[in-house]
C-alpha positions in Angstrom: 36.0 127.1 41.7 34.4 125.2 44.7 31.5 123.4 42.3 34.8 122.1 40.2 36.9 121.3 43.3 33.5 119.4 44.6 33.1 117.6 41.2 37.5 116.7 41.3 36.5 114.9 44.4 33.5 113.1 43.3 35.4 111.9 40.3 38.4 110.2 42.0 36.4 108.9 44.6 34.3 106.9 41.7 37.9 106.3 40.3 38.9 104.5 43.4 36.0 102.5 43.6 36.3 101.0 40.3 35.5 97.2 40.1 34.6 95.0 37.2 32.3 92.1 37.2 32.9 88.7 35.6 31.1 88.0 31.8 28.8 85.0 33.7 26.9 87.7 35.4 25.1 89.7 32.8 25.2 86.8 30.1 21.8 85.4 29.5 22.3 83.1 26.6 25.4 82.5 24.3 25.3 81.5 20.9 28.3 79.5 19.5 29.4 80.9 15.9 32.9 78.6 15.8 34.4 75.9 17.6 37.9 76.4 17.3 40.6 74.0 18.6 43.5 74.9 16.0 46.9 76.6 17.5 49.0 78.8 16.3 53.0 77.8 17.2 55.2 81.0 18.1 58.8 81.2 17.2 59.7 82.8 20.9 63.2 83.6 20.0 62.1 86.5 17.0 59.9 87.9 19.6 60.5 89.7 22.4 57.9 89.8 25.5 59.6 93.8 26.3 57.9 95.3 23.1 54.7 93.4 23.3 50.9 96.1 24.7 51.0 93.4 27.5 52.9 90.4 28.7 52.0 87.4 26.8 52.5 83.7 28.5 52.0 82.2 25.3 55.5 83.7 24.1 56.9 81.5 26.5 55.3 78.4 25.7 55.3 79.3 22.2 51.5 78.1 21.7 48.4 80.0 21.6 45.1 78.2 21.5 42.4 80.8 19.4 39.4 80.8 21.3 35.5 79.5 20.3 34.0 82.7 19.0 30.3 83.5 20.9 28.0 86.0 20.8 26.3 86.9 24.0 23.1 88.3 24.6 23.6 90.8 27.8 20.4 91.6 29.7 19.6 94.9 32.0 22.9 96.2 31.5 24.5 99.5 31.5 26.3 101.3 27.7 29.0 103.5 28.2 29.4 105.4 25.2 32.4 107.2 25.7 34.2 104.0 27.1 32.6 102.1 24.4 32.2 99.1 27.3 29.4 97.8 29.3 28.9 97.8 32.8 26.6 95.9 35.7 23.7 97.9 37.1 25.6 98.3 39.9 28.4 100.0 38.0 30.9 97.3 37.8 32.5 97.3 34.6 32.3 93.9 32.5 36.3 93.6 31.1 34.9 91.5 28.3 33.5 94.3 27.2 36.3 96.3 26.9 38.9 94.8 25.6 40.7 90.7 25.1 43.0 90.9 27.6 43.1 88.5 30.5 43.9 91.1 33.1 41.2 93.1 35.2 43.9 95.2 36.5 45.1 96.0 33.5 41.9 97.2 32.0 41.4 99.4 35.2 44.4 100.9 35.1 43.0 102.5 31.6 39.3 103.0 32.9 40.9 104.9 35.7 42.6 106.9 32.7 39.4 107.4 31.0 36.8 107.6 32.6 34.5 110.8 33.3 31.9 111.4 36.5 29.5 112.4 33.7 29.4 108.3 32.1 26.9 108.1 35.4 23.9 110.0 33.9 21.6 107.4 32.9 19.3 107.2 30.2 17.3 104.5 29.6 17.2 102.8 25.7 14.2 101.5 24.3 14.6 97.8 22.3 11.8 97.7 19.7 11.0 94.6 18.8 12.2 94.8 15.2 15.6 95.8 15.9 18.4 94.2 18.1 21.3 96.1 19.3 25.3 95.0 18.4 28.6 96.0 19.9 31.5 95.6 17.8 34.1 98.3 18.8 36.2 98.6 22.0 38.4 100.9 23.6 41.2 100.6 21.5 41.2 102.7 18.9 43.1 103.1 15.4 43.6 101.5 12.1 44.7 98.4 12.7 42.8 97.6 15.5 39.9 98.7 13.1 41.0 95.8 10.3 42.2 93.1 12.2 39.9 93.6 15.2 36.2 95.4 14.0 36.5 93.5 10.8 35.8 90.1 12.1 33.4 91.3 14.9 31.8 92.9 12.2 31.4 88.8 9.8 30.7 87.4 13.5 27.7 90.2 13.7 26.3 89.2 10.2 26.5 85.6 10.6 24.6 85.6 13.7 22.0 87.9 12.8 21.4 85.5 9.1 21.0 83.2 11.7 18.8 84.4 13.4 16.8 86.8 11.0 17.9 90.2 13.2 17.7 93.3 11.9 21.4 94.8 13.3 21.8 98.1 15.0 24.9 99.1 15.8 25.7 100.8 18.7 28.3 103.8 18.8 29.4 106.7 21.4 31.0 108.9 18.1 30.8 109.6 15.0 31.7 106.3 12.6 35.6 107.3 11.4 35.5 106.3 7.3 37.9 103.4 7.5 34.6 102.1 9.4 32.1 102.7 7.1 34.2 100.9 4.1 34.6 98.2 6.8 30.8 97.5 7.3 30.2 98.3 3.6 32.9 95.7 2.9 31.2 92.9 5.3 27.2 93.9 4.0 28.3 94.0 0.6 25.6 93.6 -1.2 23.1 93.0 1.7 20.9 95.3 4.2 23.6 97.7 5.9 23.3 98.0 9.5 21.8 100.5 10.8 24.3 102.3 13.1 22.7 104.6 16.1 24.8 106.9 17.6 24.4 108.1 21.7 25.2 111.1 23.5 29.0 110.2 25.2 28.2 112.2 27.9 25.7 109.7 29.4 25.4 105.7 29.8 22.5 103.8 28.8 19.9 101.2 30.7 20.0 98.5 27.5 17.1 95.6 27.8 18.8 93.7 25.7 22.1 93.9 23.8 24.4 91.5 21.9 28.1 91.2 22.0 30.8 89.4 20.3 33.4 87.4 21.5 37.1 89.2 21.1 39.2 86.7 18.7 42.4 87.6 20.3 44.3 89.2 23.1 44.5 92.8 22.6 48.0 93.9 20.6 48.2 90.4 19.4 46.4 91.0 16.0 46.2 87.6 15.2 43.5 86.3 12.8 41.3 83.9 13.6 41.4 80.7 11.3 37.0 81.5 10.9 37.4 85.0 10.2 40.3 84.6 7.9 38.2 82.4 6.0 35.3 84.3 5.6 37.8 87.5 4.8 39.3 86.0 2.1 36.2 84.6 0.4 35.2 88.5 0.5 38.0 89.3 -0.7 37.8 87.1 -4.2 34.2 88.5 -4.7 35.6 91.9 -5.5 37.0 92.9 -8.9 41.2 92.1 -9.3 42.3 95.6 -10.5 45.8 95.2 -9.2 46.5 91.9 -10.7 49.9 92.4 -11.9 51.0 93.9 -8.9 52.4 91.0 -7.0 55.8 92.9 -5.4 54.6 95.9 -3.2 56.7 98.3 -0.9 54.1 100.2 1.3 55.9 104.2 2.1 55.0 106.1 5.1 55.8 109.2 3.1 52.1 110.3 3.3 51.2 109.2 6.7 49.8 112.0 9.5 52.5 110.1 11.4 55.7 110.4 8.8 57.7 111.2 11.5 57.1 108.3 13.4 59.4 105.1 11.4 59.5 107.1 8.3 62.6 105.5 6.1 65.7 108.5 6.0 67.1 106.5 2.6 63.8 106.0 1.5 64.9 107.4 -2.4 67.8 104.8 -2.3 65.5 102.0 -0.9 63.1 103.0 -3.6 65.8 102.7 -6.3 66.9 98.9 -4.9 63.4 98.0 -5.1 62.7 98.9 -8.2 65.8 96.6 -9.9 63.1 93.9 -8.5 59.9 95.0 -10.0 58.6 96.7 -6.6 55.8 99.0 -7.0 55.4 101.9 -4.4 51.9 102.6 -2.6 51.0 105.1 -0.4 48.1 103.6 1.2 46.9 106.5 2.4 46.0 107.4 -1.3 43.7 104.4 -1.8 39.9 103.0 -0.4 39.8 100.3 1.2 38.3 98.4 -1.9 41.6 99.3 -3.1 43.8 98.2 -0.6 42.0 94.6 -0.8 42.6 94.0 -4.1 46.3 95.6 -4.0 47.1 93.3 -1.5 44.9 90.1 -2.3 47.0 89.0 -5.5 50.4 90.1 -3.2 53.4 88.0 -3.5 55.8 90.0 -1.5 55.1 93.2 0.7 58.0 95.1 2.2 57.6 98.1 4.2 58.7 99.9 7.5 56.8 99.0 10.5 53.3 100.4 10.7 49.6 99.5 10.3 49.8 99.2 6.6 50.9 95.7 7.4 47.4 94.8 8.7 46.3 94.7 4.6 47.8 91.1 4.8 44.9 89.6 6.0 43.2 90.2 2.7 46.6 88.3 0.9 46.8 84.1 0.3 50.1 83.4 0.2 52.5 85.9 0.6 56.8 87.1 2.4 55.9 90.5 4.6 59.2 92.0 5.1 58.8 94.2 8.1 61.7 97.0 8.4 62.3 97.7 11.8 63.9 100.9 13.8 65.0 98.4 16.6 66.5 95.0 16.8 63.5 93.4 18.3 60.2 92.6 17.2 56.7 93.4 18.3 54.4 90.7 18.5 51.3 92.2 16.4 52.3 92.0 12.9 54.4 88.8 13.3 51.2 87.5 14.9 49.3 88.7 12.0 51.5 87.3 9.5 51.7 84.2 11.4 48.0 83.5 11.6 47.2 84.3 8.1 50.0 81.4 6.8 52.4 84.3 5.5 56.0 84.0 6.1 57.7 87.1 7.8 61.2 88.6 7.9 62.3 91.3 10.3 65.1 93.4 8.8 66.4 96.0 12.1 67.1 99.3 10.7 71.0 100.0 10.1 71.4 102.4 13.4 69.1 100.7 15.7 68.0 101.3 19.2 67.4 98.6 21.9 64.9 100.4 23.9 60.6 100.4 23.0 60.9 104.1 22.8 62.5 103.4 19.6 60.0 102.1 17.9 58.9 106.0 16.7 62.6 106.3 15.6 63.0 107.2 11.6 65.0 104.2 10.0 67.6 103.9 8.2 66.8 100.9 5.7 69.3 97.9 5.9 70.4 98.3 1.9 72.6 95.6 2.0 70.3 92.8 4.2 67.0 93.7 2.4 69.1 93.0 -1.2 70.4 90.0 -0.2 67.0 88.8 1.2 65.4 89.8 -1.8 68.0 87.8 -4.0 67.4 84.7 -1.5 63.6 84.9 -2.0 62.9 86.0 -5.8 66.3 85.2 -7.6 67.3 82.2 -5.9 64.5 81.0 -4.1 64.6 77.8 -1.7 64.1 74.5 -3.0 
């Protein structure tokens, strides 16, 4: 009982000693991969700054500038595998690391969170000459953040190391999930896979030498950058069109590990009204991700409840998402999403909506009578 009362102290006096140290510090060289100087224009009235991961100025001034996309080569730094972040030798923690939000306090307030006294064992990590290491996850973690997020890292990884005639390793503190694997299989297609080397996330690592993208958004935004949308959808059209006729696609949570989180109540009656409009249901559970791409590459219309399935868009050209809603407000990240890809979106609330964030992980009732009328508005009588 003492040794673990002994160790309780140790680890919130670490906690309250946390400081992070600015990306300037442990850069040695940065390689440019885009210039960017396109913005994308909000509509600040549809979204609402309460039920956006962090408070977003840009809402305000309904502009967000996307940011030049680098790759930095750190040097005598310090891995922490179970954070998936870097920090200084000194133990300050490099926020660029960790995730795209501007604030330091922020991303302290979740180190604090997750920490562990045993990220200070220190191991030290060998660079051999023919291999160079690559970070490409963060601390956020789930499926959307893996598509919209790891995906372009990922195209920013490959195009550097073609550049540069690198062999890529890529670092990881667990096991790759299987969404992951179809990711980098998606992005090598064809080519060398990486090789992925995974470390012991009860320790940290003294790295020579390791390289690490640029985020290509604020974190919860899920916007796409204009290079990595590019690149995505060139992918994309390499890969056989299996689902060509399927143009009109209503995604179902039925399936989901999460149903009961914005699962639709009416769902066989929303079902029914769907299918008077050539809807097809998926359960995107059901598919690979080669799948999913060309499902939702010849798209024309996706309608769904709220959920990750609506990151799939940035594999569509031109295409309505129709996001159902269990509250009258929206959420920035899959308006962002739609909005950066050139998509038009259309919230529909759910019939009993809430006003509060905690009902996002309502069930919804489907708005029956809205989602026909905008269905008639957009494939019977569509806008000159």
């Amino acid at each position: 009982m003492l040794s673990k009362i002994k160790s309780l102290k140790r680890r919130l006096l670490n906690l309250l000693h946390l400081r992070t140290c600015e990306l300037d510090a442990v850069a040695h060289q940065t390689y440019l991969i885009d210039a960017c100087a396109e913005i994308l224009a909000f509509d600040s009235s549809i979204v609402h700054p309460k039920f956006c991961y962090s408070d977003y100025p840009f809402l305000s001034t309904k502009l967000y500038r996307y940011p030049d996309l680098l790759m930095h080569r750190l040097d005598h730094v310090v891995y922490v595998p179970h954070l998936e972040g870097i920090c200084n030798t000194s133990g300050e923690f490099l926020v660029d690391s960790f995730s795209t939000t501007d604030s330091s306090s922020m991303i302290l307030h979740h180190l604090r969170r997750m920490v562990d006294q045993s990220c200070l064992s220190r191991k030290r990590l060998e660079s051999p000459a023919n291999k160079s290491y690559f970070l490409f996850r963060h601390m956020w973690k789930g499926y959307a953040h893996y598509l919209v997020e790891y995906l372009p890292r990922l195209m920013m990884i490959k195009s550097y190391s073609e550049a540069k005639g690198c062999n890529v390793t890529l670092l990881s503190g667990s096991e790759i999930s299987d969404i992951e694997k179809e990711i980098i299989d998606f992005v090598f297609h064809g080519e060398s896979k990486p090789e992925i080397q995974l470390l012991d996330d009860s320790s940290s690592y003294l790295l020579d030498q390791v390289f690490l993208p640029s985020f290509l958004a604020p974190s919860g935004l899920l916007a796409v950058h204009p290079w990595a949308s590019r690149k995505i959808r060139d992918l994309a059209a390499d890969l056989p069109t299996v689902y060509n006729d399927t143009k009109l696609i209503y995604i179902s949570r039925s399936q989901s590990r999460n149903s009961s989180k914005r699962n639709i109540v009416n769902e066989e009656e929303l079902v029914d009204l769907l299918g008077k409009f050539g809807f097809v249901k998926y359960e995107l559970e059901n598919l690979s991700l080669a799948e999913k791409i060309q499902l939702f590459s010849s798209a024309r219309v996706v309608i769904g409840p709220s959920g990750a399935g609506f990151s799939h868009l940035i594999f569509s050209s031109s295409c309505t998402a129709i996001e159902i809603l269990p509250y009258s407000r929206v959420p920035v990240h899959n308006y962002a999403l739609a909005k950066s890809m050139g998509h038009k979106y259309i919230p529909i609330a759910s019939s009993r909506h809430g006003d509060k964030r905690s009902d996002y992980y309502q069930p919804i009732s489907a708005d029956l009578l809205t989602i026909e009328s905008t269905l008639n508005s957009i494939l019977i009588h569509p806008p000159s």
